[in-house]
N, CA, C and O atoms as a Tripos MOL2 file, in Angstrom:
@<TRIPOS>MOLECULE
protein
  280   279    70     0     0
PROTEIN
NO_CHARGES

@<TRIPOS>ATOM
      1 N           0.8320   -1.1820    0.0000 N.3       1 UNK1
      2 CA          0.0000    0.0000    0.0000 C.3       1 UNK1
      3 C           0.8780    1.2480    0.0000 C.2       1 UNK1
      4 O           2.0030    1.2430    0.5010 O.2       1 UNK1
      5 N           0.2750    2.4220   -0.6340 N.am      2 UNK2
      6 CA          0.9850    4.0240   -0.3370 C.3       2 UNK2
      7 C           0.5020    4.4330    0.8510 C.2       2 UNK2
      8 O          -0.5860    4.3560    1.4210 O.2       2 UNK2
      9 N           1.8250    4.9990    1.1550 N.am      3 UNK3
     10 CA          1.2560    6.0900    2.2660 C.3       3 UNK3
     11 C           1.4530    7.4480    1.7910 C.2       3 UNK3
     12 O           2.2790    7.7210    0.9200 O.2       3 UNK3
     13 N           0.6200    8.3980    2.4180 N.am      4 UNK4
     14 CA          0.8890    9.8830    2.3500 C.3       4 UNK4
     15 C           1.7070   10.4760    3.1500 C.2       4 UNK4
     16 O           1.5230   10.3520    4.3610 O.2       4 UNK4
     17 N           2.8170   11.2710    2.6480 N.am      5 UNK5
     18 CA          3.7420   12.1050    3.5140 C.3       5 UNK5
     19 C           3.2990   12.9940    4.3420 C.2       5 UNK5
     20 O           3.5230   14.0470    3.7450 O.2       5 UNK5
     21 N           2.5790   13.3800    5.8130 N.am      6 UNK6
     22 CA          1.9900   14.5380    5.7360 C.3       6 UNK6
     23 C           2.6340   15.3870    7.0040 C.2       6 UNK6
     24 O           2.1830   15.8480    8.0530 O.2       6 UNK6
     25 N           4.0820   15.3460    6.2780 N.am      7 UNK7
     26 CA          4.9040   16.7430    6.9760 C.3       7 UNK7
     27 C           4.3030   17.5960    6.3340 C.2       7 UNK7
     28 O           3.7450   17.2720    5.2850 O.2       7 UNK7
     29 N           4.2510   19.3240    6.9520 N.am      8 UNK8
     30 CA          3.5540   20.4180    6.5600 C.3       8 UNK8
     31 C           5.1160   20.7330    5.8910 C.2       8 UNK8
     32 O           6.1400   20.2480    6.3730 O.2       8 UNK8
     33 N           5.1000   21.4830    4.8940 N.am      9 UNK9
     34 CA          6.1660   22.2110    4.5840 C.3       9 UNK9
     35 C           5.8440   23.6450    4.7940 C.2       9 UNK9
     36 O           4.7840   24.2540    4.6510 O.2       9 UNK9
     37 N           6.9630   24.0100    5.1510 N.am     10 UNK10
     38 CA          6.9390   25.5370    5.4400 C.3      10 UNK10
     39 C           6.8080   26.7530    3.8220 C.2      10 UNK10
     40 O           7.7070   26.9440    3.0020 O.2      10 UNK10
     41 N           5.8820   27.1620    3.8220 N.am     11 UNK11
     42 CA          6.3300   28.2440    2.5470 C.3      11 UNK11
     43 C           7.1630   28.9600    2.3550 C.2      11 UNK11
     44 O           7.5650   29.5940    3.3300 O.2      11 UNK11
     45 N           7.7130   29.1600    1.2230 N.am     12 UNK12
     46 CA          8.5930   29.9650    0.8260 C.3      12 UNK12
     47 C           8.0840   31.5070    0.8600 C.2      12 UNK12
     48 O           7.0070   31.6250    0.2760 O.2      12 UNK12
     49 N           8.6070   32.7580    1.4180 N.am     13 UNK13
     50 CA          8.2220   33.9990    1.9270 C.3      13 UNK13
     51 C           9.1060   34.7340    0.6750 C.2      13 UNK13
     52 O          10.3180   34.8740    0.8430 O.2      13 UNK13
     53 N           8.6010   35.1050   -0.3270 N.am     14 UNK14
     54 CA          9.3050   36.2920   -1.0010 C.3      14 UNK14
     55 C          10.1160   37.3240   -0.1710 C.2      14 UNK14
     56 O           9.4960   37.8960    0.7260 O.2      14 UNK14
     57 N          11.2180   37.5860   -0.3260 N.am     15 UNK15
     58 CA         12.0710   38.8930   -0.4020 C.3      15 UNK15
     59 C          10.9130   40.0150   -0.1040 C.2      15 UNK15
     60 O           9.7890   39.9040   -0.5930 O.2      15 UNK15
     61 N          11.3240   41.2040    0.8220 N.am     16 UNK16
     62 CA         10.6180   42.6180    0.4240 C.3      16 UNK16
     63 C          11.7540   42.7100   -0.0400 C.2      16 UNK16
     64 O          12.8260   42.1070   -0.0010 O.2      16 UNK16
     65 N          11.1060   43.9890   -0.6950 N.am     17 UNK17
     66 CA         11.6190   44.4650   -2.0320 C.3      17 UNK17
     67 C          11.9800   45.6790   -1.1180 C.2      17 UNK17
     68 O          11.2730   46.1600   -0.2320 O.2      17 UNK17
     69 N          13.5130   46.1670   -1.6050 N.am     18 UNK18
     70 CA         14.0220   47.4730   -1.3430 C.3      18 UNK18
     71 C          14.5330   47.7860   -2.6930 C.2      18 UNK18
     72 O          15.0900   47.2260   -3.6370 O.2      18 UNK18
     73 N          13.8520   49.5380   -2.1610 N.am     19 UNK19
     74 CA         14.9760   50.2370   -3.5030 C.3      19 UNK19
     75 C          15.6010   51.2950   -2.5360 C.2      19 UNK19
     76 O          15.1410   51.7650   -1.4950 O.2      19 UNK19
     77 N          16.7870   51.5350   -3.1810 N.am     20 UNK20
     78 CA         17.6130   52.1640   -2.9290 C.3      20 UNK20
     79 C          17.7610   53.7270   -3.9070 C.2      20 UNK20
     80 O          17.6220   53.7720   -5.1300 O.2      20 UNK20
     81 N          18.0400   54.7960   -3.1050 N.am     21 UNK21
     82 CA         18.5740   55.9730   -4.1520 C.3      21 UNK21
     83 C          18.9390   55.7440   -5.3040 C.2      21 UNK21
     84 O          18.3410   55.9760   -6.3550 O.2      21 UNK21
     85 N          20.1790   55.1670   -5.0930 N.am     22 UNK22
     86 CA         20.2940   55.1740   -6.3660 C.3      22 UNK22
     87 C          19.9330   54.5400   -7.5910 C.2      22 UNK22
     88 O          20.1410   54.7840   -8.7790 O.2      22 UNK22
     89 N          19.1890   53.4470   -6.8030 N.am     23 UNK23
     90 CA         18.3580   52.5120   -7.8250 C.3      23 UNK23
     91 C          17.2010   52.8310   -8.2200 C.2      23 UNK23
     92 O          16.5460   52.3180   -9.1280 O.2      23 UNK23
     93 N          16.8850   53.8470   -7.4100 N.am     24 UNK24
     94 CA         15.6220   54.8580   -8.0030 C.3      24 UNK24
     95 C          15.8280   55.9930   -8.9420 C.2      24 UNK24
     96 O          14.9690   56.7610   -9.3740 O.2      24 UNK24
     97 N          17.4310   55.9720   -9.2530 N.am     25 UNK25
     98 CA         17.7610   57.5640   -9.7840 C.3      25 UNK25
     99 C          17.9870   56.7290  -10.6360 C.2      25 UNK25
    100 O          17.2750   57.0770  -11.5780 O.2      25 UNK25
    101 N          18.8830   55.2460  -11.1130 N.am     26 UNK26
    102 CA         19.0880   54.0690  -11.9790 C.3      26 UNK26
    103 C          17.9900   54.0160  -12.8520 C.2      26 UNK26
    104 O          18.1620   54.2060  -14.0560 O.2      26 UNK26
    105 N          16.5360   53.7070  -12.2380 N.am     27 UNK27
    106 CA         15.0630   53.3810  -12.8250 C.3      27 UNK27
    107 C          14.5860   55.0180  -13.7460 C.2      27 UNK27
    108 O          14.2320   55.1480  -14.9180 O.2      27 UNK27
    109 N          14.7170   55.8140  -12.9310 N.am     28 UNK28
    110 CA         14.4170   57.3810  -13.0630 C.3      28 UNK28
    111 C          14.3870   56.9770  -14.1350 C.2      28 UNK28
    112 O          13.5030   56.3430  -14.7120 O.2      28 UNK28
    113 N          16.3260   57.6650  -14.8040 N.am     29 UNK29
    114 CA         16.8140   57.8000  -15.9370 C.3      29 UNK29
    115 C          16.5180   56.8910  -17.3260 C.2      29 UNK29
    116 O          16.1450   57.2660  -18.4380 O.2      29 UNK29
    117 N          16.8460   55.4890  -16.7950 N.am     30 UNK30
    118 CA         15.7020   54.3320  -18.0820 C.3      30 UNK30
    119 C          14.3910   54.6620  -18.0910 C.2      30 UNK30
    120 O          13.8860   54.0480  -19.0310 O.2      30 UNK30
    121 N          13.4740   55.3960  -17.4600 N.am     31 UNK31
    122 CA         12.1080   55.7800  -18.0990 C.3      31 UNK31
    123 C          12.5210   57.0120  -19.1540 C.2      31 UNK31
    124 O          12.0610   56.9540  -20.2940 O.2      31 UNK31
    125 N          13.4250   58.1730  -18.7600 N.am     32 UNK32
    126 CA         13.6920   59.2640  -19.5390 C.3      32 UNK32
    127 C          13.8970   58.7510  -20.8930 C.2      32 UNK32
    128 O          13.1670   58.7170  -21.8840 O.2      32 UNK32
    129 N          15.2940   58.2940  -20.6260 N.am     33 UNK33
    130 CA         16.1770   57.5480  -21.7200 C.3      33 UNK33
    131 C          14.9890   56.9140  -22.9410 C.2      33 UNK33
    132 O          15.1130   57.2250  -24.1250 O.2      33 UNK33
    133 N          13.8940   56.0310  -22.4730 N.am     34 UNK34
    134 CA         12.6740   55.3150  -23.2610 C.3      34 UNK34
    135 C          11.8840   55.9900  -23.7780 C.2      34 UNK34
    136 O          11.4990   55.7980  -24.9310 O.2      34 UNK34
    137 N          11.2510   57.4440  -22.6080 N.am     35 UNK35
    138 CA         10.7550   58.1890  -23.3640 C.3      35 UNK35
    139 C          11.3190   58.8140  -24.7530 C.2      35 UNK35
    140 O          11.1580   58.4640  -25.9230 O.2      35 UNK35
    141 N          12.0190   59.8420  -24.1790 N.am     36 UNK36
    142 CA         13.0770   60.3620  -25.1760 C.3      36 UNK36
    143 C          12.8240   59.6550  -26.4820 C.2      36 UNK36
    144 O          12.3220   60.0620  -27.5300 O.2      36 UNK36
    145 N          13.2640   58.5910  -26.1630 N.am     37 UNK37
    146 CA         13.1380   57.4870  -27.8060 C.3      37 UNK37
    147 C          11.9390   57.2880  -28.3100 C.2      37 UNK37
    148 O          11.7310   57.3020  -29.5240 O.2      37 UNK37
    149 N          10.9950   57.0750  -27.3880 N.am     38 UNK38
    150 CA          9.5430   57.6430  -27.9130 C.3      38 UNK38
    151 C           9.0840   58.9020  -28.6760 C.2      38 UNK38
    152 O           8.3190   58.9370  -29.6390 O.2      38 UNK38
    153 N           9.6480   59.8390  -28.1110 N.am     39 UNK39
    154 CA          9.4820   60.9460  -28.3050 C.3      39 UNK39
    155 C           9.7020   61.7030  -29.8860 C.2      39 UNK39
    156 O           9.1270   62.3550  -30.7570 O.2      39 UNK39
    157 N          11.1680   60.9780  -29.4510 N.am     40 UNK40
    158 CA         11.8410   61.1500  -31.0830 C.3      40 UNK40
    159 C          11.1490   60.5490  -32.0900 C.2      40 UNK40
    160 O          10.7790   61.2950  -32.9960 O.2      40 UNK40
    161 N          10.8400   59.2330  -32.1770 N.am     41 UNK41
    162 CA         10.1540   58.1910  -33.2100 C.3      41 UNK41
    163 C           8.6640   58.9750  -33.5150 C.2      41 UNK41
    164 O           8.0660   58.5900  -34.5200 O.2      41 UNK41
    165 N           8.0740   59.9910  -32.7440 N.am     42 UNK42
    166 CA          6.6950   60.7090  -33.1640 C.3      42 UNK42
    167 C           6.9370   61.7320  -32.3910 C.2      42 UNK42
    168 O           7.0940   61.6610  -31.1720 O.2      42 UNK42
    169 N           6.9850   62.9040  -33.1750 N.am     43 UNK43
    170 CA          7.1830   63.8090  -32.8880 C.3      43 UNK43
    171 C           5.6860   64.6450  -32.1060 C.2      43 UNK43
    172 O           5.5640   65.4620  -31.1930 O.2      43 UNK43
    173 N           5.0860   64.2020  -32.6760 N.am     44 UNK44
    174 CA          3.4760   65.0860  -32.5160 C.3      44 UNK44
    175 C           3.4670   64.5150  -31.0700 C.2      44 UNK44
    176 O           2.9000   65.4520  -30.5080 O.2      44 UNK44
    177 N           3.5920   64.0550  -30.5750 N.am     45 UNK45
    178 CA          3.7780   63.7200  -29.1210 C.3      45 UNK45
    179 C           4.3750   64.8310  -28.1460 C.2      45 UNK45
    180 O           3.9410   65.1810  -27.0490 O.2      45 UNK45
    181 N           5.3530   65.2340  -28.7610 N.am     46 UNK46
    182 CA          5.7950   66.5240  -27.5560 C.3      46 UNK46
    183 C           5.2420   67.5690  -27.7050 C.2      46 UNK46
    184 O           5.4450   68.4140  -26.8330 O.2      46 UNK46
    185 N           4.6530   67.7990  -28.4540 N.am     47 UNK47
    186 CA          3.2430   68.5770  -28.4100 C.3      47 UNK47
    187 C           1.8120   68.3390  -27.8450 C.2      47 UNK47
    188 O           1.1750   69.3850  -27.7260 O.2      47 UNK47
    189 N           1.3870   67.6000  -27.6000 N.am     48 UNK48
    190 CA          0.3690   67.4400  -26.5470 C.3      48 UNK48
    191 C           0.5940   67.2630  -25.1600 C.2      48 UNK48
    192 O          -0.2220   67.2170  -24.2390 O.2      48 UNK48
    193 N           2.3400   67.1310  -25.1520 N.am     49 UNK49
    194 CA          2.6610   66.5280  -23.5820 C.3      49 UNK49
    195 C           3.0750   68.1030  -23.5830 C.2      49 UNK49
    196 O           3.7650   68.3970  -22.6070 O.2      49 UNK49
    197 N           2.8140   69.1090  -24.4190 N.am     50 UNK50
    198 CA          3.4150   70.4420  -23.9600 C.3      50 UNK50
    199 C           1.5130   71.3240  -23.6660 C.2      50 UNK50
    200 O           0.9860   71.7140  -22.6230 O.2      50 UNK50
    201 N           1.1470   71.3260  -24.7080 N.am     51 UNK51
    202 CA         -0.3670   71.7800  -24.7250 C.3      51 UNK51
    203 C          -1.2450   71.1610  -23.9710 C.2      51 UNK51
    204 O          -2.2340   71.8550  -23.7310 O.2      51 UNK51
    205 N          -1.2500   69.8810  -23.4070 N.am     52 UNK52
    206 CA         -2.5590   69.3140  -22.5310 C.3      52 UNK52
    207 C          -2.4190   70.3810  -21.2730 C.2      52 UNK52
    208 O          -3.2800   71.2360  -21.0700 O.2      52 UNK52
    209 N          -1.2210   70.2320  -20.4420 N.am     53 UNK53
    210 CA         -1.0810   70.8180  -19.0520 C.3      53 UNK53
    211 C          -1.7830   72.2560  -19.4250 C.2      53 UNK53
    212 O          -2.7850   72.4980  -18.7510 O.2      53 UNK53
    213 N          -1.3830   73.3210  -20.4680 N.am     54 UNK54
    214 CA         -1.5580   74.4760  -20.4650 C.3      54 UNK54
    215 C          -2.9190   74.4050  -20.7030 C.2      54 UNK54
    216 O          -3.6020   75.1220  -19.9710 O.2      54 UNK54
    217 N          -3.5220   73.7110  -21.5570 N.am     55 UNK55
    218 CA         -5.1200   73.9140  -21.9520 C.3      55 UNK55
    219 C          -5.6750   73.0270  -20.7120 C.2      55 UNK55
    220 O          -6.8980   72.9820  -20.8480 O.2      55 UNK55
    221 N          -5.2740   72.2980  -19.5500 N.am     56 UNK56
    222 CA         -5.8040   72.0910  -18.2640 C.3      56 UNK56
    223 C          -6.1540   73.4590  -17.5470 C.2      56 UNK56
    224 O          -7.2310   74.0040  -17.3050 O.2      56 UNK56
    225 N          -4.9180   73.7860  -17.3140 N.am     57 UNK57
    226 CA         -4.8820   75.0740  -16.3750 C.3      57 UNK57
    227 C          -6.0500   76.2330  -16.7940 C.2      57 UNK57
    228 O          -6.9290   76.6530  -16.0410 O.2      57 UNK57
    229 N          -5.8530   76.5740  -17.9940 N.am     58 UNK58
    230 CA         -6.8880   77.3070  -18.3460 C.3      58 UNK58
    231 C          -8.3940   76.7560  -18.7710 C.2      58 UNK58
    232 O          -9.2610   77.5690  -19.0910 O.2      58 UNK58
    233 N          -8.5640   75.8420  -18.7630 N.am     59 UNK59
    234 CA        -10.1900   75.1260  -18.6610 C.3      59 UNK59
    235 C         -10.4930   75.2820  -17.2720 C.2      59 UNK59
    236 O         -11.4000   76.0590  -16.9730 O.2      59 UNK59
    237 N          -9.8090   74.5980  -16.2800 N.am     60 UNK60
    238 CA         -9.8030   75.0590  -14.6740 C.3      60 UNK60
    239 C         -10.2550   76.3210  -14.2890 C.2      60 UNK60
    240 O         -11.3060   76.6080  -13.7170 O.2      60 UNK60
    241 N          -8.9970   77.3200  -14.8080 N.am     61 UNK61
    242 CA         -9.4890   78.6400  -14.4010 C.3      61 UNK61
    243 C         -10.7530   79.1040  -14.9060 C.2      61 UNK61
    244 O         -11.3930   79.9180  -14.2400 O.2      61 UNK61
    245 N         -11.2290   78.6360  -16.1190 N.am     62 UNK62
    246 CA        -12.2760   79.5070  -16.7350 C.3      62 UNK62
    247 C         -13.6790   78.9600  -16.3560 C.2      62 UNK62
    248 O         -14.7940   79.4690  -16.4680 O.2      62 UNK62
    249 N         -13.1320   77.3630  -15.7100 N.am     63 UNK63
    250 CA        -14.8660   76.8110  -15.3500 C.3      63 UNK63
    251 C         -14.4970   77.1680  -13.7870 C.2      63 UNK63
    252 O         -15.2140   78.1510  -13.5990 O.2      63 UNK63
    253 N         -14.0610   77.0230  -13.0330 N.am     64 UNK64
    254 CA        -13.5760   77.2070  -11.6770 C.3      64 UNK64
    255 C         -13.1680   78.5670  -10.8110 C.2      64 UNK64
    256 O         -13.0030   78.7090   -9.5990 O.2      64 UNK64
    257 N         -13.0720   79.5140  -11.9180 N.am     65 UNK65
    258 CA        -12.5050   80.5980  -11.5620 C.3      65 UNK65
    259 C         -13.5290   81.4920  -10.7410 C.2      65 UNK65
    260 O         -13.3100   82.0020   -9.6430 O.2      65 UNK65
    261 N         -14.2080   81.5420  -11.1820 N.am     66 UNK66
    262 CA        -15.3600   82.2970  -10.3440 C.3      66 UNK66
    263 C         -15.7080   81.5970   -9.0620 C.2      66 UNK66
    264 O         -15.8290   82.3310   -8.0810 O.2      66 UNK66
    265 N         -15.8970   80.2590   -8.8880 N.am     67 UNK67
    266 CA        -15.8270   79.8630   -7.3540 C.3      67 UNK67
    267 C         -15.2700   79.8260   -6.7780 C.2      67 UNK67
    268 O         -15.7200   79.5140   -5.6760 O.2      67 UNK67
    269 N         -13.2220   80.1760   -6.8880 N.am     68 UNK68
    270 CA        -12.5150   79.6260   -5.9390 C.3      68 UNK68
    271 C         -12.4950   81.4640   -5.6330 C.2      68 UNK68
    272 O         -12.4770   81.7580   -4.4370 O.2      68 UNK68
    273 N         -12.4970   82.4460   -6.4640 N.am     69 UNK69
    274 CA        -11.9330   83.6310   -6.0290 C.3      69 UNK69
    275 C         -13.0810   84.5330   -4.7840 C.2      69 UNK69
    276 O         -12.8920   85.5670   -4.1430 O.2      69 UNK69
    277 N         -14.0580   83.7530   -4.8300 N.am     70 UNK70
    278 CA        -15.3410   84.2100   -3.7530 C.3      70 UNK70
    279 C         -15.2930   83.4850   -2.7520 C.2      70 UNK70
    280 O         -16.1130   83.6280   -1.8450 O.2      70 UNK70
@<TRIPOS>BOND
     1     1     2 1
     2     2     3 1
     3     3     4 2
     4     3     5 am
     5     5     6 1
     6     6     7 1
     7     7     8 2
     8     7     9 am
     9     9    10 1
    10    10    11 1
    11    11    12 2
    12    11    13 am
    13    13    14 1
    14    14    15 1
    15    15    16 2
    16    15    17 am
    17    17    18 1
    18    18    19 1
    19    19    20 2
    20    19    21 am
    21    21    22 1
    22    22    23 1
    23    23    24 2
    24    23    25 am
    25    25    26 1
    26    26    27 1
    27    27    28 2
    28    27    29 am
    29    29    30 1
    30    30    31 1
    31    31    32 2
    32    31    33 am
    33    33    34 1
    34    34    35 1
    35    35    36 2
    36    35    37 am
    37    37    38 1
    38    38    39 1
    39    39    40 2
    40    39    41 am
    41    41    42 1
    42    42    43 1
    43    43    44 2
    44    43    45 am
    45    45    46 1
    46    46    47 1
    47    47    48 2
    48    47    49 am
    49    49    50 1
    50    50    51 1
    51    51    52 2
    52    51    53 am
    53    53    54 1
    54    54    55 1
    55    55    56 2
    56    55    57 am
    57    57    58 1
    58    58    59 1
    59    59    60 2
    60    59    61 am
    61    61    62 1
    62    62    63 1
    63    63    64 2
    64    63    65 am
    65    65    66 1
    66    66    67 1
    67    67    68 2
    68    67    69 am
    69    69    70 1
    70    70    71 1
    71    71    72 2
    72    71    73 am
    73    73    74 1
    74    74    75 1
    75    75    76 2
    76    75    77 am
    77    77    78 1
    78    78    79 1
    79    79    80 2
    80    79    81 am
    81    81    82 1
    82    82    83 1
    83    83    84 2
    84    83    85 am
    85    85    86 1
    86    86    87 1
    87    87    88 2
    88    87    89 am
    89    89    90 1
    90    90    91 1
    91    91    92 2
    92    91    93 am
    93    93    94 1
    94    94    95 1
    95    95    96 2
    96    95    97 am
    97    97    98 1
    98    98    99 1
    99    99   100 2
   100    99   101 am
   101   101   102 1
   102   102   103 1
   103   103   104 2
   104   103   105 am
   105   105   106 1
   106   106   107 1
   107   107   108 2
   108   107   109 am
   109   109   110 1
   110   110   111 1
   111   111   112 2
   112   111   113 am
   113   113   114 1
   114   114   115 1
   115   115   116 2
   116   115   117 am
   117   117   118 1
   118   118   119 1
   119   119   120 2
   120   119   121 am
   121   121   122 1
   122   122   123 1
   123   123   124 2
   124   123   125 am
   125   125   126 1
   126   126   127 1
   127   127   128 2
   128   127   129 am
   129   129   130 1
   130   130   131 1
   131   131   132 2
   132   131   133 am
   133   133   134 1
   134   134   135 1
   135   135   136 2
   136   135   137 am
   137   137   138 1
   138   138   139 1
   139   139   140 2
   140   139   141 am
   141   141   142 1
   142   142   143 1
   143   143   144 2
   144   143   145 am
   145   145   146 1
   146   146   147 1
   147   147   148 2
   148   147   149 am
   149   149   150 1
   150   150   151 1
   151   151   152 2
   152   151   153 am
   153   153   154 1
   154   154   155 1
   155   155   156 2
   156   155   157 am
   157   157   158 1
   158   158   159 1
   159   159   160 2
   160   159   161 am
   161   161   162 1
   162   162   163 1
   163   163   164 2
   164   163   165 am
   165   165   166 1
   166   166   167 1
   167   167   168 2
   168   167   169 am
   169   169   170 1
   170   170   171 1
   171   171   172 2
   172   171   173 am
   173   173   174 1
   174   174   175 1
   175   175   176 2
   176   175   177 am
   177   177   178 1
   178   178   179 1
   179   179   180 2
   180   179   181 am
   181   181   182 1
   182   182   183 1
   183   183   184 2
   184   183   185 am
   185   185   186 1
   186   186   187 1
   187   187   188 2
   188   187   189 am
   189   189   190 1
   190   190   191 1
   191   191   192 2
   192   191   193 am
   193   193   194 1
   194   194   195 1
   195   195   196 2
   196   195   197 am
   197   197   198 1
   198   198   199 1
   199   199   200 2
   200   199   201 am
   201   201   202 1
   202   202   203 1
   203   203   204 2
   204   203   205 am
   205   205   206 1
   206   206   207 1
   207   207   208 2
   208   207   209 am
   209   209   210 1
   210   210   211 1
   211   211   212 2
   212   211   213 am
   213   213   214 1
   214   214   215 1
   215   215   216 2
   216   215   217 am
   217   217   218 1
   218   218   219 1
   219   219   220 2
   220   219   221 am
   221   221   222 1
   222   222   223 1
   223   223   224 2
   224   223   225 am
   225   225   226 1
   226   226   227 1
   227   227   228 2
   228   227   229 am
   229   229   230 1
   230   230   231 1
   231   231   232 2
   232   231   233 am
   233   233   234 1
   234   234   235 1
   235   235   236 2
   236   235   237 am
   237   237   238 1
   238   238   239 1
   239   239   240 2
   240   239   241 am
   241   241   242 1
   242   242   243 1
   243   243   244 2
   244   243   245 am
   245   245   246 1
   246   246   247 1
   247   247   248 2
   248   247   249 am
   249   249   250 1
   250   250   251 1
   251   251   252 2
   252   251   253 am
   253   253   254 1
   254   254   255 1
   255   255   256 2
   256   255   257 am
   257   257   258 1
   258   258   259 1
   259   259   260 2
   260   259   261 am
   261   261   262 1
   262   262   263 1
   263   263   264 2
   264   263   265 am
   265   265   266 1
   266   266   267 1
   267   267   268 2
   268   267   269 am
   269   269   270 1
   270   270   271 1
   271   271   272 2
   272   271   273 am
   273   273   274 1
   274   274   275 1
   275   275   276 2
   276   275   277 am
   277   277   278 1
   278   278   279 1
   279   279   280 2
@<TRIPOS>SUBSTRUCTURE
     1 UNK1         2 RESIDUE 1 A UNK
     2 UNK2         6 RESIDUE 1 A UNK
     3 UNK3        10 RESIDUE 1 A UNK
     4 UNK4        14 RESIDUE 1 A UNK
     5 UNK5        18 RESIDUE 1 A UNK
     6 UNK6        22 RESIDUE 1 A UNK
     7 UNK7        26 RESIDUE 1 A UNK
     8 UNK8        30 RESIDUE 1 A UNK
     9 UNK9        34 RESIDUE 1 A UNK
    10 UNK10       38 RESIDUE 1 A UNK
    11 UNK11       42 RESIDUE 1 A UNK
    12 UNK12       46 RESIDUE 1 A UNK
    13 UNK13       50 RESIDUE 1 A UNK
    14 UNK14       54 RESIDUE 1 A UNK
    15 UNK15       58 RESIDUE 1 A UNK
    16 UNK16       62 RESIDUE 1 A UNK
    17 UNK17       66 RESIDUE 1 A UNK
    18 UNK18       70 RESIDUE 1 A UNK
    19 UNK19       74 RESIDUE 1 A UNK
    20 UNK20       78 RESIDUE 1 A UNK
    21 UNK21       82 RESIDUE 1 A UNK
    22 UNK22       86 RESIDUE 1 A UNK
    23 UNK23       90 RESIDUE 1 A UNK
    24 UNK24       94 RESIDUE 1 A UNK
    25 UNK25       98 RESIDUE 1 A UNK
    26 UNK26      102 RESIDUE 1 A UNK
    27 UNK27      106 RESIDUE 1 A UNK
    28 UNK28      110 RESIDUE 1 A UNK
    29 UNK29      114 RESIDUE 1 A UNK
    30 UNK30      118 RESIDUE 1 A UNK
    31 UNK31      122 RESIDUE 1 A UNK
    32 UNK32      126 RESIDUE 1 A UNK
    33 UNK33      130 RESIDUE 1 A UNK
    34 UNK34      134 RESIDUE 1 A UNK
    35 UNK35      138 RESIDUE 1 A UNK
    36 UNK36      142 RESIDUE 1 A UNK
    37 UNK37      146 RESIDUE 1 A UNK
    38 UNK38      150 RESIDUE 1 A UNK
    39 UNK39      154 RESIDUE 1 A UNK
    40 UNK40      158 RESIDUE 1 A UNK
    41 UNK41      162 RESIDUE 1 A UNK
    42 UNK42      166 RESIDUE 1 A UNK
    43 UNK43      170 RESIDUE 1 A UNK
    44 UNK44      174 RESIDUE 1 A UNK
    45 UNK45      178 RESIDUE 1 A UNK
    46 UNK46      182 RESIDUE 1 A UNK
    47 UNK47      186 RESIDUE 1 A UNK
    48 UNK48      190 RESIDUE 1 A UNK
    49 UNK49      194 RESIDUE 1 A UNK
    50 UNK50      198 RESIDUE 1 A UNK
    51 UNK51      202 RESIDUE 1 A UNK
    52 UNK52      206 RESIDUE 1 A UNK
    53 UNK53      210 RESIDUE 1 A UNK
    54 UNK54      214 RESIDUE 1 A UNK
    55 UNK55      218 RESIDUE 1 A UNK
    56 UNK56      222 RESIDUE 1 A UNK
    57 UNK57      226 RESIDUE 1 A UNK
    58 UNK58      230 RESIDUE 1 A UNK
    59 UNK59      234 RESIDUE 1 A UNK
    60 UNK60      238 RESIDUE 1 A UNK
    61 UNK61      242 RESIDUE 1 A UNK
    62 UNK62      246 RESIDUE 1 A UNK
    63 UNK63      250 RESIDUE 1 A UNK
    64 UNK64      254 RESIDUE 1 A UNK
    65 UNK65      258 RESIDUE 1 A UNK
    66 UNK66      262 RESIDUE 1 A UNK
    67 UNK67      266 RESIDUE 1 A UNK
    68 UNK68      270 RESIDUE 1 A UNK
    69 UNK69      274 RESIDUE 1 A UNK
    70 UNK70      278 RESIDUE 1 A UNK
């Protein structure tokens, strides 16, 4: 006949995860670096990432403006 083994095994506990300065300034720069290359490959892109913020601000002010200044 079989028998069943029935030691419990202990689970394996993932690592926490640390980042470090400079492995955050490491990560930073490879998002830039990717963009950038994005950026370049379509240009019409750095134009909406320049015009959205400004046409935010002023939709804000012009629907909002009258309630925040009272």
């Amino acid at each position: 006949m079989t028998t069943l083994d029935t030691q419990a095994q202990t689970p394996i506990r993932p690592r926490p995860v640390t980042t470090h300065p400079t492995n955050l300034a490491q990560q930073s720069w490879i998002m830039v670096k990717r963009n950038m290359i994005h950026t370049k490959r379509m240009p019409e892109m750095l134009s909406d990432v320049t015009a959205q913020p400004i046409m935010f601000v002023l939709l804000f002010a012009f629907v909002f403006g009258a309630s925040i200044t009272n």
